[in-house]
OpenMM code with the backbone's topology and positions (N, CA, C; nanometers):
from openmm import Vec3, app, unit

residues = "UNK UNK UNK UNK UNK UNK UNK UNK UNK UNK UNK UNK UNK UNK UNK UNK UNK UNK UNK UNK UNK UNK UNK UNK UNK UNK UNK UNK UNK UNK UNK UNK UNK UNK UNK UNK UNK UNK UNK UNK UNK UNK UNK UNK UNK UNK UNK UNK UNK UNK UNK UNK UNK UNK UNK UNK UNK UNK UNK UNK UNK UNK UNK UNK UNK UNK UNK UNK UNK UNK UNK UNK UNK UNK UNK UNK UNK UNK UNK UNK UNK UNK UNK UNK UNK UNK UNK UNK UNK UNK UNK UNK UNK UNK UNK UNK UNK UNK UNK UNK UNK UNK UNK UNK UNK UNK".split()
positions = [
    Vec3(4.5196, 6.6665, -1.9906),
    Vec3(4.3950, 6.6520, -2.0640),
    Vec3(4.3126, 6.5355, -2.0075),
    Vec3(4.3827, 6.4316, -1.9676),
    Vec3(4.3109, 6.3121, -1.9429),
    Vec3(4.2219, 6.3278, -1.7510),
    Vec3(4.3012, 6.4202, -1.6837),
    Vec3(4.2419, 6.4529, -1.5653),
    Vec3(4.1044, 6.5262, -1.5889),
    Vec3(4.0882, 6.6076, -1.6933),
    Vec3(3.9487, 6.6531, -1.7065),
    Vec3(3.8628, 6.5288, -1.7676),
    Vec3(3.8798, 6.4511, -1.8030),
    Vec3(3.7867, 6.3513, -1.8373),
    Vec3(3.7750, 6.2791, -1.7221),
    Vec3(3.8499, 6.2223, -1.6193),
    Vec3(3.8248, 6.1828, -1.5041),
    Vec3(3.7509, 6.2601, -1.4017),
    Vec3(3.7744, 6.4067, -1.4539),
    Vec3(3.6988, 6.4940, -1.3103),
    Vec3(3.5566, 6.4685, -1.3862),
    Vec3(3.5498, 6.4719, -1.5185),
    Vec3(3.3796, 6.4577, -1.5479),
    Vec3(3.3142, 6.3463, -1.5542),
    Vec3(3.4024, 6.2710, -1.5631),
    Vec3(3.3022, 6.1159, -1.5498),
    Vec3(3.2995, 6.0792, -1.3884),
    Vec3(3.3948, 6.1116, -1.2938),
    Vec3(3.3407, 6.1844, -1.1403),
    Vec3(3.2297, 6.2116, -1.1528),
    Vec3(3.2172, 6.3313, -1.1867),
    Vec3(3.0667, 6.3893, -1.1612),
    Vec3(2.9754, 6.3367, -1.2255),
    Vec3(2.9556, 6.3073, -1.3370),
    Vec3(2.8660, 6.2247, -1.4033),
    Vec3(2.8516, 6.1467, -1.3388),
    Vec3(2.8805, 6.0084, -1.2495),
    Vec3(2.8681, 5.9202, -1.1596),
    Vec3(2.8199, 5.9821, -1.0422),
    Vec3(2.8911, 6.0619, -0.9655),
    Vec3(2.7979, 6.1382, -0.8023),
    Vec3(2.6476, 6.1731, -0.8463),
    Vec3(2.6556, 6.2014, -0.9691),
    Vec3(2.5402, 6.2870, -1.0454),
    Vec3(2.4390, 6.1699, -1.0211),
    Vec3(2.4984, 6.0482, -1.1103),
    Vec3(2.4194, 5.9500, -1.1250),
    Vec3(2.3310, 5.8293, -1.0064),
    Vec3(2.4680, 5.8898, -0.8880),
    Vec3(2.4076, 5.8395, -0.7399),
    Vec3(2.3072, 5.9072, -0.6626),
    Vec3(2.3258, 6.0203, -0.6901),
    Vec3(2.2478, 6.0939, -0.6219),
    Vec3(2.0730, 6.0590, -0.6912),
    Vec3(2.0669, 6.1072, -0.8568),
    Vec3(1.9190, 6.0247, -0.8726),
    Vec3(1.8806, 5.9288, -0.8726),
    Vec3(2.0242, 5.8172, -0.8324),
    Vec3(1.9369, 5.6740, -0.7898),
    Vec3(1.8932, 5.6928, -0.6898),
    Vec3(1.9762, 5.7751, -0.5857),
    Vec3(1.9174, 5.7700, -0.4089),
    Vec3(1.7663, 5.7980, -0.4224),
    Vec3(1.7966, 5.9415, -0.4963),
    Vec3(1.6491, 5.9889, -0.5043),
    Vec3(1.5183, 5.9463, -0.5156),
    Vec3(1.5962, 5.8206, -0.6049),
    Vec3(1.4602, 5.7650, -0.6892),
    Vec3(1.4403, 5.6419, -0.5810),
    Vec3(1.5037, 5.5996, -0.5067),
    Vec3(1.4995, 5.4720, -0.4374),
    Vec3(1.4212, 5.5608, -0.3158),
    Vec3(1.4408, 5.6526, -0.2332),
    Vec3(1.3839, 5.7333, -0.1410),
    Vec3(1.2380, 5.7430, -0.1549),
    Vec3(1.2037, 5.7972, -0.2804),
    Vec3(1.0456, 5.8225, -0.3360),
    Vec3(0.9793, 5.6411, -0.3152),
    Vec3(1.0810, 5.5953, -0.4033),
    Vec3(1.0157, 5.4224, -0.4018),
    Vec3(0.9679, 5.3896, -0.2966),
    Vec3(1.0400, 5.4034, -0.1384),
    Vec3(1.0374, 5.3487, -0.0214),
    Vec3(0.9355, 5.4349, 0.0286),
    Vec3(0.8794, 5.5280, -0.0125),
    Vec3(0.8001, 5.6723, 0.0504),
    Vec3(0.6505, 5.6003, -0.0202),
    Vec3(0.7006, 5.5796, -0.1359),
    Vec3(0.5240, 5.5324, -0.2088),
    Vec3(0.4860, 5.3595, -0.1559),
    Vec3(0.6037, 5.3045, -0.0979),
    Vec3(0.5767, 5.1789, -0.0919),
    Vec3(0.5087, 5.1831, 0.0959),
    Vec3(0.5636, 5.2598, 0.2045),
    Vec3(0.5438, 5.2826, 0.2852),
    Vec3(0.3828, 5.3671, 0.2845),
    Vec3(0.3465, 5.4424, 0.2155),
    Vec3(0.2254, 5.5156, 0.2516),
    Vec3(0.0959, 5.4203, 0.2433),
    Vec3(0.0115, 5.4451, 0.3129),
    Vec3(-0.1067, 5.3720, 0.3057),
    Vec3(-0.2105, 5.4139, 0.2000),
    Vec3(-0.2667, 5.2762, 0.1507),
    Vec3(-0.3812, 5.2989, 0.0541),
    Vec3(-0.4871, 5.3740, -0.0188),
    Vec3(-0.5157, 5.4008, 0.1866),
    Vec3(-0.6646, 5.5333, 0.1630),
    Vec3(-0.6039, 5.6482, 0.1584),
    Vec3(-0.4464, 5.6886, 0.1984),
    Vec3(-0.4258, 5.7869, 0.1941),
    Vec3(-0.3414, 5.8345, 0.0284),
    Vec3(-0.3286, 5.7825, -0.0355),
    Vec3(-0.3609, 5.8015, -0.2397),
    Vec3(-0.5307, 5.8157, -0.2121),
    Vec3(-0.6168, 5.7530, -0.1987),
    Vec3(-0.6876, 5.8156, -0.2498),
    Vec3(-0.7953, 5.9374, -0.1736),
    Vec3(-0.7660, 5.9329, -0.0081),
    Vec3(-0.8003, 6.0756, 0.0497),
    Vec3(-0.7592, 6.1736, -0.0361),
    Vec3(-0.6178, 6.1538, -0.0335),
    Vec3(-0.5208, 6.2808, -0.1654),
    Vec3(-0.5739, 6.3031, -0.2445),
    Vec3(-0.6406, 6.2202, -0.3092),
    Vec3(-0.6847, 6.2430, -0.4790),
    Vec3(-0.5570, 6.1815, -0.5976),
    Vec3(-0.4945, 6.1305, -0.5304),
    Vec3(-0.3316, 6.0546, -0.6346),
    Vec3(-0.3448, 5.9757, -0.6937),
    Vec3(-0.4536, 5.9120, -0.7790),
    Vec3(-0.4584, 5.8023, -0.8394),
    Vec3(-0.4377, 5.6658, -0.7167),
    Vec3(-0.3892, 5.5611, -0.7407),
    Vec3(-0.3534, 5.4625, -0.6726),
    Vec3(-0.2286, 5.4473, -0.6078),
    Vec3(-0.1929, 5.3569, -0.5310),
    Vec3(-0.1205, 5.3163, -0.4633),
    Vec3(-0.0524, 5.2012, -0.5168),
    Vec3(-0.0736, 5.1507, -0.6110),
    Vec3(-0.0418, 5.0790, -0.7129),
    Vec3(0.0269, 5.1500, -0.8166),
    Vec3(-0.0246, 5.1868, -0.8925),
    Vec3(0.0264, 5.3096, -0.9971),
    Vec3(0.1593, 5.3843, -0.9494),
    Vec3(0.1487, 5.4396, -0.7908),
    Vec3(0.2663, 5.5091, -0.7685),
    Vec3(0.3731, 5.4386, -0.7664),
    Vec3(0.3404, 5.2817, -0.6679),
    Vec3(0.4884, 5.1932, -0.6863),
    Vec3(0.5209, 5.1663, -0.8056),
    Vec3(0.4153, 5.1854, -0.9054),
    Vec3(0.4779, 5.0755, -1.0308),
    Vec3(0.5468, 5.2177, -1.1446),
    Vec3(0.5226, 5.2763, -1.1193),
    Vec3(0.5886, 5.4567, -1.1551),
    Vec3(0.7199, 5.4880, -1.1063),
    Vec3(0.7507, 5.4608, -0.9581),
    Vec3(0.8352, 5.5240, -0.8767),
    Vec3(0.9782, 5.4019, -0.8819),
    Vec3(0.8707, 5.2496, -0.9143),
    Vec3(0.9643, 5.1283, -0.9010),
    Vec3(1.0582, 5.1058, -1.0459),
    Vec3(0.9432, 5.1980, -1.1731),
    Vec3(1.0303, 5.1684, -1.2782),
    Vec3(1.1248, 5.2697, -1.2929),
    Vec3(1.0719, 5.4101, -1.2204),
    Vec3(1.1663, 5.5277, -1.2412),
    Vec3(1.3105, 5.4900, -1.1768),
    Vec3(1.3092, 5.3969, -1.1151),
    Vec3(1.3846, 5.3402, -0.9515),
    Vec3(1.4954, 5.2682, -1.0494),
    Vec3(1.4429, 5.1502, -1.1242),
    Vec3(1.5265, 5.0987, -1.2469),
    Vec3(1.5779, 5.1858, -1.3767),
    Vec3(1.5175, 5.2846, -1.3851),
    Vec3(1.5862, 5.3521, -1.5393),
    Vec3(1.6893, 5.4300, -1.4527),
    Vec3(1.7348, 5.5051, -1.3405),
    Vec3(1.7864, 5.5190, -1.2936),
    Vec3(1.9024, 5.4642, -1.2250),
    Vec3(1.8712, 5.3869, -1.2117),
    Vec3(1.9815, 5.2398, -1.1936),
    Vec3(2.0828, 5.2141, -1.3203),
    Vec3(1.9690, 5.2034, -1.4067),
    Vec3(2.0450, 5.1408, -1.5561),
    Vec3(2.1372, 5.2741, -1.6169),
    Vec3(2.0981, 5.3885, -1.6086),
    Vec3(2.1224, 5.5608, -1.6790),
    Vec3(2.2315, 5.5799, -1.5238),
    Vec3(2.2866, 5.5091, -1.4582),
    Vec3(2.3324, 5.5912, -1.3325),
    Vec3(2.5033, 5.6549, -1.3951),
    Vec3(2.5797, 5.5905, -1.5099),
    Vec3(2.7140, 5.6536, -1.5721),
    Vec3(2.6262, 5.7763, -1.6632),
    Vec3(2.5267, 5.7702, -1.6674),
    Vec3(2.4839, 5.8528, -1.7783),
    Vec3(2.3408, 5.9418, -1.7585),
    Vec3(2.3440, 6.0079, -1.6306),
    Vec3(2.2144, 6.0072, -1.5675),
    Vec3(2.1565, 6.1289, -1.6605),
    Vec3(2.2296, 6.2393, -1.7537),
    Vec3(2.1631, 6.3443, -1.8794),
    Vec3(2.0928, 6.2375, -1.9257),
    Vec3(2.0734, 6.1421, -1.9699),
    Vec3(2.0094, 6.0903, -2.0366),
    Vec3(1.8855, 6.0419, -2.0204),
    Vec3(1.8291, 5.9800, -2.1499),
    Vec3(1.7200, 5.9793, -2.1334),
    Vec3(1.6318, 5.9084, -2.0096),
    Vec3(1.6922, 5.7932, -1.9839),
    Vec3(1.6573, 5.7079, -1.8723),
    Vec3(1.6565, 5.8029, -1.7249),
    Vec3(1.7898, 5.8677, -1.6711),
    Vec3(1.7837, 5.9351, -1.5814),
    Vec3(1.7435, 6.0430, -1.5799),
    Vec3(1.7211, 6.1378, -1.6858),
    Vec3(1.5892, 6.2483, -1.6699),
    Vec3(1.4297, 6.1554, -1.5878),
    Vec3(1.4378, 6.0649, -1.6809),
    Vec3(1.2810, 6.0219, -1.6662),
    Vec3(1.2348, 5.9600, -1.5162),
    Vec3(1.3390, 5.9283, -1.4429),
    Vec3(1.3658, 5.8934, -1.3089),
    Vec3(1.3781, 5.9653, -1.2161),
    Vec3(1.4646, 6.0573, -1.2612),
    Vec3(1.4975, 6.1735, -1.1662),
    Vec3(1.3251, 6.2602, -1.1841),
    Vec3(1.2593, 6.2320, -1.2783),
    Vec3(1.1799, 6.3042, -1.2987),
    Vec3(1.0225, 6.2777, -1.2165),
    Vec3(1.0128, 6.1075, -1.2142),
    Vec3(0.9007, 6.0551, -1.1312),
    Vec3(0.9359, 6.0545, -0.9990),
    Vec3(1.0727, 6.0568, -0.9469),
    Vec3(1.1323, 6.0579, -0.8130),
    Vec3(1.0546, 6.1652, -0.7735),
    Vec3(1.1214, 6.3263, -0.8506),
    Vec3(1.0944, 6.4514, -0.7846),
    Vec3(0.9510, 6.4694, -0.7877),
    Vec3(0.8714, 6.4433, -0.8742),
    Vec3(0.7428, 6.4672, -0.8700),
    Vec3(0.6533, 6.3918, -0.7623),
    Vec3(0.6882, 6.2823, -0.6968),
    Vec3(0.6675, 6.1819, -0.6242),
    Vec3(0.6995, 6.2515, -0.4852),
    Vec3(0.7781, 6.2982, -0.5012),
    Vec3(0.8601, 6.3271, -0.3301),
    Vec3(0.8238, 6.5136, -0.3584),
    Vec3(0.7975, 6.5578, -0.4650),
    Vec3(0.7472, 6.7443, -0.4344),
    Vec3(0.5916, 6.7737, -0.4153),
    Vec3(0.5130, 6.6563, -0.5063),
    Vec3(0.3672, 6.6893, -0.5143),
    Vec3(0.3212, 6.5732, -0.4201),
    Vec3(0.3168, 6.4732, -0.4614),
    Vec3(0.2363, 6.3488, -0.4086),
    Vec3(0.2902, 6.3068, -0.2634),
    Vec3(0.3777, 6.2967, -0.2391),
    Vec3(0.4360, 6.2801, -0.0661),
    Vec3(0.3637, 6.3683, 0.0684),
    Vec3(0.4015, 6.5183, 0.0131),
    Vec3(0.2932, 6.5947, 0.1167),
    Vec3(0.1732, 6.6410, 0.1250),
    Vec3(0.0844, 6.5679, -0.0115),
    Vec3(-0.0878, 6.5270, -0.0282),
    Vec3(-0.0864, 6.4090, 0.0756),
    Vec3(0.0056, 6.3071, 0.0746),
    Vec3(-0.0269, 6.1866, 0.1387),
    Vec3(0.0023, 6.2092, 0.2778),
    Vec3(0.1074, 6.2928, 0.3236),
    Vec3(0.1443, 6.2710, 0.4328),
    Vec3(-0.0102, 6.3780, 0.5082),
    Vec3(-0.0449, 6.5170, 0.4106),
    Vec3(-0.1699, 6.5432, 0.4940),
    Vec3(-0.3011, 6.5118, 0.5180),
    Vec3(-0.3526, 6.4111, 0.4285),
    Vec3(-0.4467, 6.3644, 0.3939),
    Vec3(-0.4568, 6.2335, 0.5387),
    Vec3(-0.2908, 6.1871, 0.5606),
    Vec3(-0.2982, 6.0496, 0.6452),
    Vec3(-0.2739, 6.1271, 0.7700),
    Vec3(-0.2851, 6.2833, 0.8132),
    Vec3(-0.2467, 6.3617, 0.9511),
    Vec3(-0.0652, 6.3611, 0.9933),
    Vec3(-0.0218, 6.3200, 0.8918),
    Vec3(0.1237, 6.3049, 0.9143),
    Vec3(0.1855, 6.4241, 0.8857),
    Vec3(0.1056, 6.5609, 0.8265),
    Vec3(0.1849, 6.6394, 0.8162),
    Vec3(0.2269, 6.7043, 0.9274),
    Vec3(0.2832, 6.8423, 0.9045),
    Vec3(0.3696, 6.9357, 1.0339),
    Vec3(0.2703, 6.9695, 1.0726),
    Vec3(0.3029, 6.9701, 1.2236),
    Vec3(0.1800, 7.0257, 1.3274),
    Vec3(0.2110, 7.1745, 1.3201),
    Vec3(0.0897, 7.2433, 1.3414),
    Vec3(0.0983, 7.3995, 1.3015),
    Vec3(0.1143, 7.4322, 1.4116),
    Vec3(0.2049, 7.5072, 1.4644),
    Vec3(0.1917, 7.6504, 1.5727),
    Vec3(0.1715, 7.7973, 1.5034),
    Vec3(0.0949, 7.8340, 1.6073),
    Vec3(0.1011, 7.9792, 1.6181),
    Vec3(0.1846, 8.0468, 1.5686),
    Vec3(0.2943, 8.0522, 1.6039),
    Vec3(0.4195, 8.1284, 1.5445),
    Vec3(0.4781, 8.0862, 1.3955),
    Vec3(0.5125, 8.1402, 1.3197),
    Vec3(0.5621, 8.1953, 1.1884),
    Vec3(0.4908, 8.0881, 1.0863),
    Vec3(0.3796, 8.0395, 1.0862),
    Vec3(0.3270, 8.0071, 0.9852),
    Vec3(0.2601, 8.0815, 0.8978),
    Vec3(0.2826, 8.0830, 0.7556),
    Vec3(0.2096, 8.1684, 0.6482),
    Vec3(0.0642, 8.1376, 0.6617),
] * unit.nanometer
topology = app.Topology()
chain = topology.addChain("A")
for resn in residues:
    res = topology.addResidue(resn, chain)
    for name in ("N", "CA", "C"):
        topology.addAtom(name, app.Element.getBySymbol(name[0]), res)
């Protein structure tokens, strides 16, 4: 009985590393992008994103034995939104996105 509580608080912890990585990844992504390129994008500030991505960065940290929770939803949550929507506005707005070829682009 006591090995299934160890295999889940395992995972609950990998669980909980993985949305710190996440959230530390986005941090370093919003802290790295340049100024004009939030607002070429249309993303609000460049300010706003670190101070979003830096607190999501800490509730994640703090929620990392317990990342269901409320803290690590809310982290895992500015991470992904940070790194699915706002990362590849910035990266095309600053010409950093994928260079297009000819071949198999939609």
């Amino acid at each position: 009985m006591n090995i299934f509580l160890t295999a889940q608080s395992l995972v609950m912890l990998i669980l909980g590393v993985a949305v710190f990585a996440t959230a530390v990844w986005a941090l370093v992504n919003a802290v790295k992008a340049d100024s004009a390129a939030y607002v070429a994008a249309s993303k609000q500030s460049k300010t706003l994103w670190v101070i979003l991505t830096a607190v999501g960065t800490a509730l994640a940290f703090i929620s990392m034995r317990a990342p269901l929770g409320f803290g690590g939803i809310i982290g895992a949550g500015v991470a992904i939104y940070f790194l699915v929507a706002v990362l590849p506005a910035l990266r095309s707005a600053s010409g950093r996105g994928r260079p297009q070829s000819g071949y198999g682009s939609w």
